[in-house]
N, C-alpha and C positions, 0 to 999 in steps of 0.2 A: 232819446237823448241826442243832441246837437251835435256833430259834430269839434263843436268850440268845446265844446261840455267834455265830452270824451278824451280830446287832448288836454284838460287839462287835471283831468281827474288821475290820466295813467304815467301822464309824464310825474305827477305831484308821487305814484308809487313805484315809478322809476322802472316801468314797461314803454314800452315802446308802441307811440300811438298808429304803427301800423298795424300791429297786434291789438287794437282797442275798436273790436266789433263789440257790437250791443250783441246780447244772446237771442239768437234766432232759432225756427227750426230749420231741418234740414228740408225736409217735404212732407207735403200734404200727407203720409200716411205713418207721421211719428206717432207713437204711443204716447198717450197724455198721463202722466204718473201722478200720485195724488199720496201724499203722505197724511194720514188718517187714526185720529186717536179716537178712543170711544170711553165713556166712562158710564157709569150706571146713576140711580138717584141721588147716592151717597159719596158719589163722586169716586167711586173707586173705578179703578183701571178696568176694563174687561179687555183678555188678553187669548180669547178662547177659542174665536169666531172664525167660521171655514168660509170659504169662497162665496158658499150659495147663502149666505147671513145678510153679503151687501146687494145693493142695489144702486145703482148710477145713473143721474138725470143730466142732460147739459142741454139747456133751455126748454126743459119740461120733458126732454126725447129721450125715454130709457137707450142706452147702453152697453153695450156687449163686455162685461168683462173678460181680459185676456190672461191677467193673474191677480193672485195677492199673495202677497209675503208679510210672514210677521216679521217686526222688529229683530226679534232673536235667531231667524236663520242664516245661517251663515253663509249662506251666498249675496244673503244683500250687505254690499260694502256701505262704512260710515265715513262720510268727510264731515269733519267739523272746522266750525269756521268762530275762530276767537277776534273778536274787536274790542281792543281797548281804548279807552280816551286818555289822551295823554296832554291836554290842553290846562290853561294856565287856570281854568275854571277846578279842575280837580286838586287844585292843591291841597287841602283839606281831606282827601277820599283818595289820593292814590295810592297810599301804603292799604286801605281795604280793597282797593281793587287788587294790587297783585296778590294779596292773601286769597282773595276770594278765588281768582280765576288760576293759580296755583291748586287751590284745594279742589277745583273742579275736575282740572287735568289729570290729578290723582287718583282722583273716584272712575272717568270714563277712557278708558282704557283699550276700550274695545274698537274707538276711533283707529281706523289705515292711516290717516295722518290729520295735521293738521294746518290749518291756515291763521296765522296770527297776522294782523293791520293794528298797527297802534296810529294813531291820529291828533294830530293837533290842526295847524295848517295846513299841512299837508299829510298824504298816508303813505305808506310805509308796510310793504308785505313782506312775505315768506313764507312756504312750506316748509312743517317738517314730517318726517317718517317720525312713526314711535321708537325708532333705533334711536334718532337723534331729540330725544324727547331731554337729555341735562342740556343741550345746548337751547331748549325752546325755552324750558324753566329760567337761564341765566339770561335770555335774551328780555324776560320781562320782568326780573329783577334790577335789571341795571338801568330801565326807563326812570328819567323825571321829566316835569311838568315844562311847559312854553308854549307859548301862542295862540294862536285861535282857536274855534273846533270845526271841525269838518265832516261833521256826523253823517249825512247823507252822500256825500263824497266817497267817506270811507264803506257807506251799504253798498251803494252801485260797484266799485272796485270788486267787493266780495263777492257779490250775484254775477258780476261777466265773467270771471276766472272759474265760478261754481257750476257753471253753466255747459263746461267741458267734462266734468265729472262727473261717472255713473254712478249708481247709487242711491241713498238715501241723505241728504245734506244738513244738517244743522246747524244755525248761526247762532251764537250767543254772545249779545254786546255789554258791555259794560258804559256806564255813559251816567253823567250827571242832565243831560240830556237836553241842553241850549245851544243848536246848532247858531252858528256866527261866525260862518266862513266858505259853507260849501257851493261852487258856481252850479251845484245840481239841485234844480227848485224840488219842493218839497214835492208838488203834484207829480214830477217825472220820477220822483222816486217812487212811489206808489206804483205806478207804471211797472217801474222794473220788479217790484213787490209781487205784481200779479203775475207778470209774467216766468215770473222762477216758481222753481219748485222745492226750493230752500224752507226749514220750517225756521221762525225765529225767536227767539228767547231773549229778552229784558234783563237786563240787571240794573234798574234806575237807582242811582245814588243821588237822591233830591234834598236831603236832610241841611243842608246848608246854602238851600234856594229861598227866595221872598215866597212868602203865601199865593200870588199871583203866577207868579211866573213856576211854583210847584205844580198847580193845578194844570196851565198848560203842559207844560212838558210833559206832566203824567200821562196826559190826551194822545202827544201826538205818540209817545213810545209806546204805550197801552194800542194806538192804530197801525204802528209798525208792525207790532207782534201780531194781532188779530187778523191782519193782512193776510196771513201766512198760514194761520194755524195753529199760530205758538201762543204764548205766554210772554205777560211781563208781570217783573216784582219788582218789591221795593222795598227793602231791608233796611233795616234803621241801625244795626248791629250785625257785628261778626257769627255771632249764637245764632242768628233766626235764619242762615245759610243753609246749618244740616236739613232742615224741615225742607224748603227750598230745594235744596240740590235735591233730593230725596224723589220729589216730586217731580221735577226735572228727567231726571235718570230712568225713571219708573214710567214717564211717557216715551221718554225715547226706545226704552226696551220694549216698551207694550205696544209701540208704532207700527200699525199696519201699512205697506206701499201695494197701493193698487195702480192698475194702467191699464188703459184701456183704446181702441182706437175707436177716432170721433165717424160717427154717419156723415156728419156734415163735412162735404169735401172741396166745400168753396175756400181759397186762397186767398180771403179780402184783409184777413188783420183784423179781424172784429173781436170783442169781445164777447165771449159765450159763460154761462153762467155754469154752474158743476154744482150738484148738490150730491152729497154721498147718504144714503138710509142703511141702518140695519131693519131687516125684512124677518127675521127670524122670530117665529110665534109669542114666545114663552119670554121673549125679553123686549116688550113695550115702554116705553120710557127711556132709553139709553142715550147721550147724549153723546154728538158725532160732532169730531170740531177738524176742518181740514180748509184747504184754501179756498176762496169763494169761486174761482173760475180760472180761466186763462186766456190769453190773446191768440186767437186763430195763427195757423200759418199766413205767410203774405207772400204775393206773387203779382210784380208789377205788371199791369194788362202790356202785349204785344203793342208797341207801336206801328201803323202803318206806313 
């Protein structure tokens, strides 16, 4: 991301563009963390799996795992990360967004805190603790609709701020999903997609889009999420949410975080590719969905 880009994204969430680094690592010998769901034929959760089950490739070169943690242990901390669209385009869907993403908050619980961006032209954050979880509730009850949207604006905001936080991170956007406003091109948002370790989740509200312009926008939020790891949906009704959140809650619990440190110790910024295998005899067919790779560390050569 640009520098022009950056200042306009933090000043627009009302940080301070001294504080508006892109997420980097620290050095060549950070752990590379890979949040990692597994389901079987029938698409059920498998939640079972020990250490020596995975197996980790990053550009074909096995990998030394350094741990794994399930979902459910409680040393691994949850940040979630709520984005709402609050843009003149959801006029129609924004009393189902605060239902829905109200009814969310209630079911996941087990999130240390949370991060809300609501967005139109500009975004707009806050954390809160689950201490202060009635002031989060009234904080997106009392949103209404105006201006543009700034959907990709508002991702990058949430992956620099995410990017400070240990843990396990989960993003979940809500979005009718026509960006028309963000100065962060789609392609650098990808960029920052790979580079986080955020998993992401969809909530497309497309039900009152042209045939055309549904199709797209399914594509490119369906690529946000896949980016990642996550999931997008697309709910036509309030009802078809239990099913949804269900599914939802049930990978986040069942999420394995592995980390590993890379062989490869060059500092250029390259792209390396990550493949995660379950190697375990007796369970053939399981299907493994986690982030496709990450951006090397980068270290600008010595000038002489």
């Amino acid at each position: 991301m640009t520098q022009r880009l950056l200042a306009y994204v933090f000043v627009a969430a009302g940080l301070s563009v001294a504080d508006a680094q892109p997420p980097t690592f620290r050095s060549g010998i950070d752990l590379v963390n890979l949040g990692v769901t597994v389901s079987d034929k029938k698409g059920n959760l498998v939640a079972d799996l020990e250490p020596a089950d995975f197996e980790v490739l990053e550009d074909g070169r096995k990998q030394t795992i350094e741990y794994v943690a399930s979902g459910e242990a409680e040393a691994t901390e949850l940040h979630l990360g709520l984005l709402i669209d609050v843009s003149e385009s959801m006029g129609e869907d924004l009393a189902f967004t605060k239902t829905a993403s109200i009814k969310f908050l209630n079911l996941l619980t087990e999130a240390k805190d949370v991060t809300v961006m609501d967005f139109d032209t500009e975004v707009r954050a806050a954390r809160y603790s689950q201490a202060e979880f009635p002031r989060l509730i009234e904080r997106i009850r009392q949103k209404k609709v105006g201006g543009y949207t700034a959907i990709y604006d508002a991702i990058g905001v949430y992956l620099d701020g995410a990017a400070d936080q240990t843990g396990r991170k989960i993003m979940l956007l809500y979005t009718d999903g026509g960006d028309t406003r963000s100065s962060l091109p789609f392609h650098e948002l990808i960029d920052l997609l790979k580079a986080s370790d955020a998993t992401v989740y969809v909530i497309g509200e497309l039900e009152h889009q042209s045939p055309s312009a549904k199709n797209h926008q399914r594509m490119t939020l369906q690529q946000i999420a896949d980016m990642t790891g996550g999931r997008a949906f697309f709910p036509t009704a309030i009802k078809q949410l239990d099913e949804m959140y269900a599914q939802v809650l049930d990978e986040i619990r069942a999420q394995y975080t592995i980390g590993y440190v890379s062989t490869n110790t060059k500092t250029d910024g390259s792209w390396r590719k990550v493949e995660v295998k379950v190697v375990r005899r007796d369970d053939r067919g399981l299907r493994v969905r986690s982030r496709k790779g990450y951006f090397a560390p980068f270290k600008p050569a010595r000038q002489n």
